[in-house]
C-alpha positions as CSV (number, residue, x, y, z in Angstrom):
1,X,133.7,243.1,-33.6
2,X,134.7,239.8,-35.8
3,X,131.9,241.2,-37.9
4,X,134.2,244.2,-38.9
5,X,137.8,242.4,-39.5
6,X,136.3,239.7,-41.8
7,X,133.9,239.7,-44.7
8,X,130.6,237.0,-43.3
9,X,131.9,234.1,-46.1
10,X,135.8,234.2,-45.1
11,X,134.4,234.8,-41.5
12,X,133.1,231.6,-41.7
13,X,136.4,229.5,-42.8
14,X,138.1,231.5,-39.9
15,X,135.8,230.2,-37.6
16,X,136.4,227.0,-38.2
17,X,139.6,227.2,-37.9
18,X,139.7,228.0,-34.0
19,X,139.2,224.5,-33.3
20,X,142.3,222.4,-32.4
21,X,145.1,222.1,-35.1
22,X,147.3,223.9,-36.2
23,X,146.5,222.6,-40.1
24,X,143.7,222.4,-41.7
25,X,142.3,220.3,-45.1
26,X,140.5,222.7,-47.2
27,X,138.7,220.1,-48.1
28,X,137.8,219.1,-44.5
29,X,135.7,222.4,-44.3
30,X,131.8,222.6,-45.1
31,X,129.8,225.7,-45.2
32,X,127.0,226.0,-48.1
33,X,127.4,229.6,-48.5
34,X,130.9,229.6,-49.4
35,X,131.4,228.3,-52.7
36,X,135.2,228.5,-53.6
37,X,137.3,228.3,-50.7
38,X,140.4,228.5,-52.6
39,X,139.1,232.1,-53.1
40,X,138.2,232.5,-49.5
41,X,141.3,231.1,-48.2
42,X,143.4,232.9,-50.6
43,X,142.4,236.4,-49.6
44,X,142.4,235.4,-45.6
45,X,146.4,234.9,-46.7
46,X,146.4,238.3,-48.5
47,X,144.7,239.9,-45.3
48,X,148.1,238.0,-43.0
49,X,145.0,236.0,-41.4
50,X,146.1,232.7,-42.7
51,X,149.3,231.1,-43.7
52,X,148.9,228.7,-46.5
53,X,150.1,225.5,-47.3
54,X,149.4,225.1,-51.3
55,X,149.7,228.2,-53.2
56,X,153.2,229.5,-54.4
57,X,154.4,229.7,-50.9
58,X,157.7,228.9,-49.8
59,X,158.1,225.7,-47.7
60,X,161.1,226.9,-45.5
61,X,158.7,228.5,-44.0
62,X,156.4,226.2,-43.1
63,X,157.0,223.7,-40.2
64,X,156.7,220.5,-42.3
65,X,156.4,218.0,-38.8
66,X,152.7,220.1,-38.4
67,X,152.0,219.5,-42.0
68,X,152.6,215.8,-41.6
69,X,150.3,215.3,-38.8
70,X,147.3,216.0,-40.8
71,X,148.0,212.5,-42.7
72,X,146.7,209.2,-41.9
73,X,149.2,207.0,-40.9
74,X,148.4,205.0,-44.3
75,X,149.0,207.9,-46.3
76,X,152.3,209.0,-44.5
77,X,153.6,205.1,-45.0
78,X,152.2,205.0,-48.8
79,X,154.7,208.3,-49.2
80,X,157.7,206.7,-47.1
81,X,157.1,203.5,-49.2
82,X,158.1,205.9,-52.2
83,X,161.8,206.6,-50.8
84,X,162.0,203.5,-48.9
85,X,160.6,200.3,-50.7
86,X,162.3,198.4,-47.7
87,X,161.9,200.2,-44.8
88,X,161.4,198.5,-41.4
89,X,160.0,201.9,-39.8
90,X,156.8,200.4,-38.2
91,X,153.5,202.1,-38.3
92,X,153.4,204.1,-35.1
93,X,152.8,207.9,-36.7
94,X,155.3,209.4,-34.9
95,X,157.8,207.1,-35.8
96,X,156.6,207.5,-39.5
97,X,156.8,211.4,-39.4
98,X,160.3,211.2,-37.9
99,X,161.8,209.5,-40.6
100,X,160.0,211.5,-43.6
101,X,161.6,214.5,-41.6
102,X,165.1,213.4,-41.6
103,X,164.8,212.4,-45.5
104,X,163.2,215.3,-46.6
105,X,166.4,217.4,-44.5
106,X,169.0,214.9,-45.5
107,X,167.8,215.3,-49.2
108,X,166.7,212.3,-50.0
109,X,163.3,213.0,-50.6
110,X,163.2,216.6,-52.1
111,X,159.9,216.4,-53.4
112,X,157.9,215.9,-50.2
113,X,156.0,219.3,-49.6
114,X,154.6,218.2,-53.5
115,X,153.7,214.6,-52.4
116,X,151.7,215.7,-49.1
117,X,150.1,218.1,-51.2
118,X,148.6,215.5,-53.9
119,X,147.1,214.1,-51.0
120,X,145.9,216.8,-48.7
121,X,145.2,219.9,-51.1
122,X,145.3,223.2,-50.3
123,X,145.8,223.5,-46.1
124,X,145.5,226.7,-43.8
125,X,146.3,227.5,-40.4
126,X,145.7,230.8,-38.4
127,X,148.6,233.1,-38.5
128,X,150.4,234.4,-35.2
129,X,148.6,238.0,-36.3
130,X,145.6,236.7,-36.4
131,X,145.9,234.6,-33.0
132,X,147.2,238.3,-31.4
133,X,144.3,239.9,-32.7
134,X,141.5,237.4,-31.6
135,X,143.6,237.6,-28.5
136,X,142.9,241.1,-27.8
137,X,139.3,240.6,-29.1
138,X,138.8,238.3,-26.5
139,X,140.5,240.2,-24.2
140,X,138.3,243.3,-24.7
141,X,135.4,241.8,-24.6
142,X,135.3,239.4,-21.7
143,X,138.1,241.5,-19.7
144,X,138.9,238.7,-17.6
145,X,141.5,237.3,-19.6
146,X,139.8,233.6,-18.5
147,X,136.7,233.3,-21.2
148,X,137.1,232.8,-24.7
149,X,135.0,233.0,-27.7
150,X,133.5,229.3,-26.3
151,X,131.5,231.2,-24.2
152,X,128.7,231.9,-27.0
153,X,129.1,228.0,-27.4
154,X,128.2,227.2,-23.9
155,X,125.1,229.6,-23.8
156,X,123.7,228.6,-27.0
157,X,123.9,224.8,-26.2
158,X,122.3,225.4,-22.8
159,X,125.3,224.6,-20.9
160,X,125.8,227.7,-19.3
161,X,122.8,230.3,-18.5
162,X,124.1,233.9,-16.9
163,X,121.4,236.4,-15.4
164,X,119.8,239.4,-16.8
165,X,120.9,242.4,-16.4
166,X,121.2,245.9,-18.4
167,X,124.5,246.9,-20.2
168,X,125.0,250.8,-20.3
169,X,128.6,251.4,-21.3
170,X,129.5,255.0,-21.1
171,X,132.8,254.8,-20.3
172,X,136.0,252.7,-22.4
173,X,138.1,250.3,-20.8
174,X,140.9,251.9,-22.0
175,X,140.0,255.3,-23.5
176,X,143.4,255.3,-26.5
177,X,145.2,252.6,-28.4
178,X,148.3,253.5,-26.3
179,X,146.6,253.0,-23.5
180,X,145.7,249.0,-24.4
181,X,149.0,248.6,-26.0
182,X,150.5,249.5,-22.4
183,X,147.7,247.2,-20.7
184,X,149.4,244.2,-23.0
185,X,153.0,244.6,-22.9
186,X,152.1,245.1,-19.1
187,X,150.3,241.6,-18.6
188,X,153.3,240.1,-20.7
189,X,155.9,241.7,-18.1
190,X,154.0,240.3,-15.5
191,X,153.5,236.5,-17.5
192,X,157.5,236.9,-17.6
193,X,157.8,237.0,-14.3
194,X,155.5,234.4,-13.4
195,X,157.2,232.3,-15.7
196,X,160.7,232.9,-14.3
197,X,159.6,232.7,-10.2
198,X,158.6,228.7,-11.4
199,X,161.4,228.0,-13.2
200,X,163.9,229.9,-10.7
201,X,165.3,232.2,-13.0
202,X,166.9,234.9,-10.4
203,X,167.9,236.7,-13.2
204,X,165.6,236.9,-15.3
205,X,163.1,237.6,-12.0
206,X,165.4,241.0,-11.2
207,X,165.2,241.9,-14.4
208,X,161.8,242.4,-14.8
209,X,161.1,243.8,-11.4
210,X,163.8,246.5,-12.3
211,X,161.9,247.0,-15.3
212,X,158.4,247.5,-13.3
213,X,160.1,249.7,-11.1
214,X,161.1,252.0,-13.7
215,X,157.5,252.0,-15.4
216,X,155.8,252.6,-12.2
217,X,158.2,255.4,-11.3
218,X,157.3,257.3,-15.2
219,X,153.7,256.5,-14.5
220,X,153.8,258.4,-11.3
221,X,155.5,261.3,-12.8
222,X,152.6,260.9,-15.7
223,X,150.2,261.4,-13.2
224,X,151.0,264.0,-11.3
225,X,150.9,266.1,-14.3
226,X,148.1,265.1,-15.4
227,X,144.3,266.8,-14.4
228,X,142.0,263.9,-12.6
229,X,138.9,265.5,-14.0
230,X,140.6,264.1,-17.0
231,X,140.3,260.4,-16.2
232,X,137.4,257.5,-15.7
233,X,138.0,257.2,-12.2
234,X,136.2,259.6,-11.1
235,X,133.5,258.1,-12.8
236,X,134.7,254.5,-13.0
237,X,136.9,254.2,-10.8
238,X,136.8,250.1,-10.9
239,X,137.9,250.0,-14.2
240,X,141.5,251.0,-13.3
241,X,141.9,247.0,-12.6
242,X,142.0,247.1,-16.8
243,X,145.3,249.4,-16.8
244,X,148.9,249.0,-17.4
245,X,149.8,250.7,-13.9
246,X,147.8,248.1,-11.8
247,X,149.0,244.9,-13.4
248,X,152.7,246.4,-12.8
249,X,151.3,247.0,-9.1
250,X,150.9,243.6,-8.9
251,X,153.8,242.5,-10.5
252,X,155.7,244.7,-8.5
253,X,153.9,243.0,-5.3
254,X,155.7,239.7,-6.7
255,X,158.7,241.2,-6.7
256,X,158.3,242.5,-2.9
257,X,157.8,238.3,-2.1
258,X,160.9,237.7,-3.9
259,X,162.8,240.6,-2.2
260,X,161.3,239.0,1.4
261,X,162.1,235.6,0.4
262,X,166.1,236.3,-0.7
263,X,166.2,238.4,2.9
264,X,166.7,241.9,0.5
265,X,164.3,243.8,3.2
266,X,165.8,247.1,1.9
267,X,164.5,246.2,-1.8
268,X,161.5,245.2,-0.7
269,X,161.0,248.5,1.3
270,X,161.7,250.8,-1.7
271,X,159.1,249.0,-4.0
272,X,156.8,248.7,-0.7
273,X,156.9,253.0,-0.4
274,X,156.7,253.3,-4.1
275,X,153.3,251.2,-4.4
276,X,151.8,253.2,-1.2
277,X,153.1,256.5,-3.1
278,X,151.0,255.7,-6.1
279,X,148.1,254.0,-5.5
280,X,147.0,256.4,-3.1
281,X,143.2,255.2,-2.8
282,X,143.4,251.2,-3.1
283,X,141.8,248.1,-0.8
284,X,145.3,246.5,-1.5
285,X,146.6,249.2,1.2
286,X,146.5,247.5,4.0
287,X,148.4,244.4,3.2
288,X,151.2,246.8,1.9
289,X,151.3,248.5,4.9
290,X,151.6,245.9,6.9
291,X,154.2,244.0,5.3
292,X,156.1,247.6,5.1
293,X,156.0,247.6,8.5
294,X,157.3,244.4,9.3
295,X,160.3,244.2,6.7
296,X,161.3,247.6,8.8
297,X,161.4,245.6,11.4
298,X,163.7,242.4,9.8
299,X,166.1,245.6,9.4
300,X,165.7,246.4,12.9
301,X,164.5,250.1,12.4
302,X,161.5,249.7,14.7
303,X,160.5,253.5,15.4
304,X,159.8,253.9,12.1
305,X,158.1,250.5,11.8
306,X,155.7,251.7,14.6
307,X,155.1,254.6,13.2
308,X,153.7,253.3,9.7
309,X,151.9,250.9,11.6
310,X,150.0,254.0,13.3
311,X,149.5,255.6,10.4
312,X,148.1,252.6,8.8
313,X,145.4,251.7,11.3
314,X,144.3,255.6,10.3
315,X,144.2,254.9,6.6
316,X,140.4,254.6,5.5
317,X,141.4,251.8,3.0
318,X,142.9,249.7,5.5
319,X,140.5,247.4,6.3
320,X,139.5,243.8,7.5
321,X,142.6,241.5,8.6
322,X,145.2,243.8,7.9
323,X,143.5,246.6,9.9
324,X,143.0,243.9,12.5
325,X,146.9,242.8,12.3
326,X,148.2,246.5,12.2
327,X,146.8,247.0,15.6
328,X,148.3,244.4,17.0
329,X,152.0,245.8,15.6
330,X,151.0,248.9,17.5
331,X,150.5,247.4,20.7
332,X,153.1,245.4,20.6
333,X,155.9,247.3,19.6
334,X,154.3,250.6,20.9
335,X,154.7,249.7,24.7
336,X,156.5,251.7,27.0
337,X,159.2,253.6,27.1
338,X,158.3,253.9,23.0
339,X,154.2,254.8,23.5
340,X,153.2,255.6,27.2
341,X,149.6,256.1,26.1
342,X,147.5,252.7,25.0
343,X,145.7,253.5,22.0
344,X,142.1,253.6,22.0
345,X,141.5,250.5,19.8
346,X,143.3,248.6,22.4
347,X,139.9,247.0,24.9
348,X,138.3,246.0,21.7
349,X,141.3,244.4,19.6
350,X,141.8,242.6,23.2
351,X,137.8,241.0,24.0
352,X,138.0,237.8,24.7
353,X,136.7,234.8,22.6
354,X,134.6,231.9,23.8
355,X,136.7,229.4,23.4
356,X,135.6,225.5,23.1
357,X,137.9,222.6,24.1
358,X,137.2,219.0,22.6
359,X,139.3,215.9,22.3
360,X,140.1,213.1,19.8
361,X,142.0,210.4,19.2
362,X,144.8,211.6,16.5
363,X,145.0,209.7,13.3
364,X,148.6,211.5,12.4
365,X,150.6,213.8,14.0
366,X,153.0,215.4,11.4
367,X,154.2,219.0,11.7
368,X,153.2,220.3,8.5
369,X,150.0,217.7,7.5
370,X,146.6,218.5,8.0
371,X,145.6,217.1,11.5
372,X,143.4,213.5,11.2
373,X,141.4,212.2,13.6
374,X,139.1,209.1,13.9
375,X,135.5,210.3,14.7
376,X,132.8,209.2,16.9
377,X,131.9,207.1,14.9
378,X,135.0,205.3,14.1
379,X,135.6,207.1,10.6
380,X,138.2,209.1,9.8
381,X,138.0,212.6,9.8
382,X,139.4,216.1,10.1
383,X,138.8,218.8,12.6
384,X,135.9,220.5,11.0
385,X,133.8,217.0,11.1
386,X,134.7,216.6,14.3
387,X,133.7,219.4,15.8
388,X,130.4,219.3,14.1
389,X,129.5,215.8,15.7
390,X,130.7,217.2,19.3
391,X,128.2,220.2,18.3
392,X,125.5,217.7,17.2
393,X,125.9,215.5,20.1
394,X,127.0,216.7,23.5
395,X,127.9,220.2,22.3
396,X,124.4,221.2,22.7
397,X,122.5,219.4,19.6
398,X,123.3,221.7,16.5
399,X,122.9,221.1,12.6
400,X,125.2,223.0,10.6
401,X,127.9,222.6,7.5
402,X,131.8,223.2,7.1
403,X,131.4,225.7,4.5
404,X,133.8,228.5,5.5
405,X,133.0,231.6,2.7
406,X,130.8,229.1,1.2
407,X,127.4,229.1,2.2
408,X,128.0,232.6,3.2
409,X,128.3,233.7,-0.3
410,X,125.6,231.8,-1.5
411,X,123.5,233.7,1.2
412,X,124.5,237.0,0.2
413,X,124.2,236.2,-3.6
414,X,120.3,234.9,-3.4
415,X,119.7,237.5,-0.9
416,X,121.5,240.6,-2.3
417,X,120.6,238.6,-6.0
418,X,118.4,242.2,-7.3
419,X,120.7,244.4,-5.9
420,X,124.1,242.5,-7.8
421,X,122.4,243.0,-11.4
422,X,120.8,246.5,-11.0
423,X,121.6,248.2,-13.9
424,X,124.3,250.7,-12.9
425,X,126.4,252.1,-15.4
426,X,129.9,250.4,-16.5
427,X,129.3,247.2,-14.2
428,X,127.7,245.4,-17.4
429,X,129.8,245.4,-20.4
430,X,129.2,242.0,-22.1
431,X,126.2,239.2,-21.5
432,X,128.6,237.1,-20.6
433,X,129.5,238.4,-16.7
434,X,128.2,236.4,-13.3
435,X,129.0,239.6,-11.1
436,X,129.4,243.5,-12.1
437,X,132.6,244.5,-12.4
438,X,132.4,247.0,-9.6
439,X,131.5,244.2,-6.9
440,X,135.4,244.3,-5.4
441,X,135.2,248.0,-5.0
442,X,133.8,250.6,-2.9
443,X,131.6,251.6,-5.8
444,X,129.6,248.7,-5.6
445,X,127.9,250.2,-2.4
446,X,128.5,253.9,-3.3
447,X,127.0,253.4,-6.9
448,X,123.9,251.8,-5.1
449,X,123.5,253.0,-1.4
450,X,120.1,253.8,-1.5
451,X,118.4,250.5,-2.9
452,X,120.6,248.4,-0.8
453,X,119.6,250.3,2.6
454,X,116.0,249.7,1.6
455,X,117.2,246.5,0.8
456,X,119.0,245.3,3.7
457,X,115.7,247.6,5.9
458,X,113.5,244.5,4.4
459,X,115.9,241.5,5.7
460,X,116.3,243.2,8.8
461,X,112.6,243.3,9.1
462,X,112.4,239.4,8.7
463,X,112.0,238.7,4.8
464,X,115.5,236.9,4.4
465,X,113.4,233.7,4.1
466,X,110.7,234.9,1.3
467,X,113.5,236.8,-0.5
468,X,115.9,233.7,-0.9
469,X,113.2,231.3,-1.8
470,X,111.9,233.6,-4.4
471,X,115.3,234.1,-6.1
472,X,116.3,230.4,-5.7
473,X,113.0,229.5,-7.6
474,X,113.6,232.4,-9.9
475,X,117.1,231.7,-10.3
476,X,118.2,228.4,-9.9
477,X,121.1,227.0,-11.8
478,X,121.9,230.5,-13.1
479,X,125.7,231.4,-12.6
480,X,126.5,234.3,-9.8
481,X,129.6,234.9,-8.0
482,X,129.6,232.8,-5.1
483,X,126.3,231.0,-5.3
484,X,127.0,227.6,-5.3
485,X,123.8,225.9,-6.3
486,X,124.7,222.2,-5.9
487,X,126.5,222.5,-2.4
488,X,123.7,223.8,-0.3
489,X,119.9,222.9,-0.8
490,X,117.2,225.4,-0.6
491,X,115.6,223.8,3.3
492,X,119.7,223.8,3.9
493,X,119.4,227.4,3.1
494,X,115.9,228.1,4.9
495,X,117.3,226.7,8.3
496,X,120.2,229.2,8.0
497,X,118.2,232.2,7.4
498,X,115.3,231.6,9.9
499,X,117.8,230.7,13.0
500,X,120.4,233.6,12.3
501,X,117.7,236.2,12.2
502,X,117.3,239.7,10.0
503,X,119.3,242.2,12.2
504,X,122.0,239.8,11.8
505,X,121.7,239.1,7.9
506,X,121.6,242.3,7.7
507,X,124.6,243.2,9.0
508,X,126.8,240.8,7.6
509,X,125.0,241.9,4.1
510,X,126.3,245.3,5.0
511,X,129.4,244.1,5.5
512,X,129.9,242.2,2.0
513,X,128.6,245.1,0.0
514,X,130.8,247.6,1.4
515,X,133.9,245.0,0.8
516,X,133.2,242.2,-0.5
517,X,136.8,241.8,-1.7
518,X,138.2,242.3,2.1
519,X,135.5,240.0,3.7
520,X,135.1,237.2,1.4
521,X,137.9,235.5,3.1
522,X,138.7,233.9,6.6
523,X,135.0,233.5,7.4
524,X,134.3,231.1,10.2
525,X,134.3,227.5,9.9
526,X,131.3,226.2,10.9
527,X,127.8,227.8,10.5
528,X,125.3,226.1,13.0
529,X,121.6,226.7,14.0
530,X,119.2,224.8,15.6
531,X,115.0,225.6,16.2
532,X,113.5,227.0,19.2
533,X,110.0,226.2,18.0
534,X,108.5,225.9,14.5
535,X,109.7,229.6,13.2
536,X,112.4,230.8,15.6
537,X,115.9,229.3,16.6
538,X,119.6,230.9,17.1
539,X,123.1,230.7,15.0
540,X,126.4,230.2,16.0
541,X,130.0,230.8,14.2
542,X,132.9,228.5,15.1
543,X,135.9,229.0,14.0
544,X,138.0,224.8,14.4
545,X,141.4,224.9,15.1
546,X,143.8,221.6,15.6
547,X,146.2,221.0,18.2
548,X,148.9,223.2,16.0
549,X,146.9,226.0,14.6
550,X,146.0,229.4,15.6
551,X,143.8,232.4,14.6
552,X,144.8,234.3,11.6
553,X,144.5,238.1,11.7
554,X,141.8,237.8,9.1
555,X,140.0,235.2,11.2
556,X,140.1,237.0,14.1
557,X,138.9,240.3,12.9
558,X,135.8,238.6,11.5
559,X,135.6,236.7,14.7
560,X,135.4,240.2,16.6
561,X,133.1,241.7,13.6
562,X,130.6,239.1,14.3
563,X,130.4,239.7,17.7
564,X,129.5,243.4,16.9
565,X,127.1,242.1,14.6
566,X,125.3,239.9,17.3
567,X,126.3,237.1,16.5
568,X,127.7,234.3,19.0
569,X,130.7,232.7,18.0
570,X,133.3,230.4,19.9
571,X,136.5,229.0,18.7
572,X,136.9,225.3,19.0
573,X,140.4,223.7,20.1
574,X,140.7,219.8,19.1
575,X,143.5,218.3,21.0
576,X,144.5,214.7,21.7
577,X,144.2,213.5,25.1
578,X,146.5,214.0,27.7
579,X,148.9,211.6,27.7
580,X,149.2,209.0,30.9
């Protein structure tokens, strides 16, 4: 894309530049195929690409404190020197460059732009166009907003080594120029009111959520007159992350915190029903549901906070802890003389879990610090070690890891590893990706149901353990979302596999790929295993909580899950002992 902006020789001084600056010394630069860069750097200033420091431009506009910071400190004192045969400055730079300011603005040294110019030449510097335009480049291209152009740096030195996989684009991130421009101004909005949450600035903060409001409330009218056959989401459904409607959904979101944190329920309740409104098919349902519910609640209008609940554990895009949490709210607040009639969720929201008491002598006992303890062996540790030596030891002589999501992920990557970088149209868009961009949607599995059935039909049928070696050899050190490659080694790995069994990888496999964004948090604690024989052994999930914790709602629905799954899993209470 550079390619097309910039002619190769003047691409190659603008290159250079995008190292840090702001000013550069023509003379500093070095390419053999460029032989005048006075020429070169004069029509990058033509183009707006450059500003220039040495033709016949004017110095007011030049910040003359940057220019000065190209100097050596010898050359800045040799010019000071010039004004100031006596002067008891010092030779610290900054000190140096302070005072050459103040003369050059109290007029006593008039003729500084021409003396730092004898001594560096002609100088450059990228232009705030330019910087916008390699912004959106970058943006564009990597999507992310987090890589830069040092990503073709990283791979070419080694550094950095992503998988293969097939790009087939044939749809646009944004199909019009309106349609970016709106994607921009949408990601500054929501920068703004970043910005203004951490520095405090109420008003600033209300402004800005008045202004998403208002957008989101035209973009709703936009829609409804518009046809859907007319739009990528029928066909790319996860590119809508790339649009100026969802980054204003989750500005707006921050605007609902700041609503719930200032105790403005009602506010919070209008922006709530406008997101649910809109985004009528989204995985971020269910947490906007739920807190709907319960700021109807703070303003004590609990019928109706009953009722969304209901209709929220109906919603197919509720899932996961929110699903989990909104059932709850229904059995709580739908007892009699409100509900008569239990729902029918009620039994299994209600199953007991195997719960697992230890003690240990308490390091600290502060309400809001994470609870210390001194292990068996003497050492400090927190709950999650300790549990794993009462496992190891008298808990019935398990190996395992703390990992939470961790190891988890790594699993499912090296397993699922063929199935992530299938080429599926839209999912691949640069060479630069570790996932496909459809992995936190349902079209990851829709896109791809088939080959991940025969897949999954292959671990279930006990060929987890060939399957991760032979992507781990075939593999290793290449970057995929959620494989951690140093963390866990491979006979780490083998263990895990081999004692959890297929039918169970399987199923949690299943689980990921239908929603990885929903699932990839509040995982279990602990993983443990442990051999029954040379080939076959057993898994268990613990889930550690101190004296002062409890479950989530996201814990416990994957507590629950995994039970459906076959799996057994326990949840471990450390406490201090009883006092005399």
């Amino acid at each position: 894309m550079a390619e097309r902006l910039f002619p190769p020789i003047k691409l190659s001084v603008f290159n250079q530049l995008f190292i840090p600056g702001p000013w550069f010394r023509i003379s500093n630069l070095s390419y053999p195929e460029i032989l005048d860069y006075n020429d070169a750097a004069r029509e990058l200033s033509e183009a707006s690409y450059v500003l220039p420091f040495g033709f016949k431009s004017g110095v007011d506009d030049i910040d003359l404190q940057e220019i000065l910071e190209i100097l050596a400190v010898g050359e800045l004192c040799e010019i000071l020197r010039i004004f100031k045969k006596n002067s008891k400055v010092g030779t610290r730079k900054k000190d140096v460059i302070t005072a050459l300011t103040f003369a050059y603005r109290d007029g006593i040294c008039p003729s500084l732009p021409d003396l730092i110019l004898g001594r560096t030449g002609l100088c450059i510097r990228v232009s705030s166009f330019a910087e916008l335009l390699l912004w959106r480049i970058q943006r564009l291209f990597f999507l992310d907003g987090e890589q830069d152009l040092s990503a073709f740096l990283l791979v070419d030195l080694g550094i950095v080594k992503y998988p293969e996989y097939k790009c087939t684009i044939s749809n646009h991130v944004c199909p019009n120029r309106s349609d970016l421009l709106a994607y921009e101004e949408a990601i500054e909005v929501a920068q703004i009111i970043d910005q203004s949450l951490d520095e405090d600035n109420s008003k600033l903060v209300l402004r800005c959520i008045e202004i998403v409001e208002s957008l989101l409330v035209n973009y709703s009218k936009k829609e409804n007159q518009c046809c859907p056959s007319q739009s990528t989401e029928l066909s790319a459904p996860f590119l809508k992350c790339f649009s100026a409607s969802w980054v204003y959904s989750k500005a707006a979101l921050l605007g609902v915190s700041y609503y719930e944190q200032e105790r403005r329920y009602k506010d919070a309740i209008r922006l709530l029903k406008l997101l649910l409104t809109i985004f009528t098919s989204d995985g971020r349902r269910g947490y906007w549901i739920l807190r709907l519910s319960i700021d109807l609640e703070h303003i004590g209008f609990i019928e109706e906070s009953l009722s969304i609940a209901e209709d929220g554990v109906l919603d197919p895009w509720v899932r996961a802890g929110s699903r989990m949490a909104l059932q709850r709210r229904v059995m709580r607040l739908g007892k009699p003389p409100r509900r008569w009639k239990a729902p029918s969720y009620s039994a299994s929201v209600k199953r007991k879990i195997t719960e697992v008491f230890i003690q240990g002598r308490p390091l600290n006992s502060e309400v809001g610090m994470k609870s210390r303890f001194y292990g068996e062996d003497g050492e400090q540790c927190g709950v999650e070690e300790l549990a794993l030596q009462f496992y190891a030891g008298e808990g019935g002589g398990w190996q395992g890891v703390h990992s939470e999501s961790g190891i988890w992920l790594t699993i499912y990557g090296l397993l699922m590893w063929d199935i992530i970088f299938a080429d599926v149209p839209d999912v691949f868009r640069t060479r630069f990706q570790n996932a496909p961009l459809d992995m936190d949607s349902d079209n990851f599995y829709v896109a791809r149901r088939s080959i991940i059935e025969a897949h999954l039909q292959k671990i279930h049928d006990g060929l987890s353990e060939t399957i991760l070696i032979m992507a781990w050899e075939s593999h290793l050190g290449t970057v995929c979302r959620g494989v951690n490659w140093e963390k866990h080694s491979l006979s780490e790995l083998r263990a895990a596999v081999t004692c959890i069994g297929g039918p169970c990888l399987a199923n949690i496999c299943r689980l990921l790929a239908q929603d990885y964004r929903s699932w990839t948090s509040g995982m279990p604690d602990l993983l443990l295993w442990r051999f029954k024989g040379d080939y076959n052994g057993e898994a268990k999930l613990v889930e550690v909580k101190g004296p002062r914790d409890r479950l989530s709602e996201q814990q416990r629905a994957w507590l629950l899950t995994l039970m459906d799954c076959g799996f057994t899993v326990e949840v471990c209470k450390v406490s201090p002992p009883a006092s005399k």
